[in-house]
C-alpha positions in Angstrom: 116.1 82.1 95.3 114.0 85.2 94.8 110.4 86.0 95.6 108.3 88.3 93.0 106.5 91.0 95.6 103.8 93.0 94.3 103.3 96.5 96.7 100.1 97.8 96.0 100.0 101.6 97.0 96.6 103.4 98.1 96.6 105.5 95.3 95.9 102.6 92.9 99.7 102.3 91.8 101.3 99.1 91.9 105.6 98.3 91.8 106.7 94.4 91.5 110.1 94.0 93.1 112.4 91.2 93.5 112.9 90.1 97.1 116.5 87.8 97.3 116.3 85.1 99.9 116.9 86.7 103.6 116.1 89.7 102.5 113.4 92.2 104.0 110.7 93.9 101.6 112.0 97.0 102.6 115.7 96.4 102.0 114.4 94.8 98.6 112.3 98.0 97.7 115.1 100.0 99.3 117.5 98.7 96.5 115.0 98.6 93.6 114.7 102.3 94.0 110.7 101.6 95.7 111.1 104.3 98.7 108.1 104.2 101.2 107.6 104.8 105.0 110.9 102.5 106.8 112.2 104.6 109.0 114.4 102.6 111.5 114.2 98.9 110.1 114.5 97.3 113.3 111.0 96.4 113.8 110.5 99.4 117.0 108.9 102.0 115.4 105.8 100.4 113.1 106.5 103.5 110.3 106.9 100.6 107.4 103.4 98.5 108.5 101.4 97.3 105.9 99.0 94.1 105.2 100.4 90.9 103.4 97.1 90.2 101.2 98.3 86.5 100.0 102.2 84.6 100.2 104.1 83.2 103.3 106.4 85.2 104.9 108.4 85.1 108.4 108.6 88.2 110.6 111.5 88.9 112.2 112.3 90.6 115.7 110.0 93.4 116.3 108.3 95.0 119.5 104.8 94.9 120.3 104.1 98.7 120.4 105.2 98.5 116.6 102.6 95.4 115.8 100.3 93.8 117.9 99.8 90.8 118.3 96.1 90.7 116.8 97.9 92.8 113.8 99.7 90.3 113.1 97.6 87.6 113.1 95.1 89.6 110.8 98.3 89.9 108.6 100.0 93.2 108.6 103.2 93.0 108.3 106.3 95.5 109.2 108.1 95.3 106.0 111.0 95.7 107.6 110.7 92.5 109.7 108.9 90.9 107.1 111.0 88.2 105.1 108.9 86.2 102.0 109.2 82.5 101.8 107.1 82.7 98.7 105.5 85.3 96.0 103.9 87.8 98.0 101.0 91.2 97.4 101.5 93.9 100.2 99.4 96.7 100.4 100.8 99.6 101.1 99.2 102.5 103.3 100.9 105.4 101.3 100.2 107.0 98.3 103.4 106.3 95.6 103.9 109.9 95.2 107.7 110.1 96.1 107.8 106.3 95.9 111.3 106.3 94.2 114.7 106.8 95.4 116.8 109.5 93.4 120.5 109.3 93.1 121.5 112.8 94.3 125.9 113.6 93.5 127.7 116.0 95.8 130.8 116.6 97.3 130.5 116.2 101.5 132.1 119.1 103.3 131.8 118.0 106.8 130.1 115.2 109.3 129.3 116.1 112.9 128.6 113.7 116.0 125.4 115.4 117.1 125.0 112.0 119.8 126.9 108.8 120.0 123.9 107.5 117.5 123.3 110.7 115.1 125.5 112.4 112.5 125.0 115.2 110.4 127.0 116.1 107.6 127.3 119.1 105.0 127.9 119.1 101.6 128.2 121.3 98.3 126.2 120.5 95.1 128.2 119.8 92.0 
């Protein structure tokens, strides 16, 4: 079962995605093209927070640092984390400027182990 979620962005704009059962607000927006602030998606770093105006949802794992415990009562969210049990409106605290994810086709050249946790890779445009 899927969950309609409306995001609401500050700038007025609003984008209804489809949220699949177990599936986090971010990963939905993530894979309906809806790009905002998710950096890590582990619920550490509080980059994707927004507020949960109306819908039941469970959180996930995440650190206090990232959401408080008075956030959360008051209903912010880390999308992330955040996993609807129902229809859902979350306000996001971003403009929508940018808010999509473009499909970008290349040829990669060469990936590099900068750490045991970061690559970076080269590529040519085609």
């Amino acid at each position: 079962m899927s969950h309609q979620i409306t995001l609401r962005f500050e700038d007025g704009v609003t984008q209804q995605i489809d949220c699949r059962a177990g599936e986090s607000v971010a990963s939905a927006a993530l894979r309906a093209k809806v790009a905002f602030r998710s950096i890590v998606v582990t619920g550490v770093c509080g980059t994707c927070k927004a507020t949960c105006r109306s819908g039941d949802y469970q959180l996930g794992d995440y650190v206090d640092d990232a959401l408080s415990p008075e956030e959360a009562e008051a209903g912010r969210v880390l999308t992330c984390q955040m996993h609807p049990s129902s229809d859902c409106v979350v306000d996001i605290a971003a403009a929508s400027t940018g808010a999509s994810v473009r499909d970008y086709h290349g040829q990669l050249t060469e990936s590099r182990a900068l750490s045991p946790t970061t690559l970076t890779f080269s590529h040519c445009a085609r």
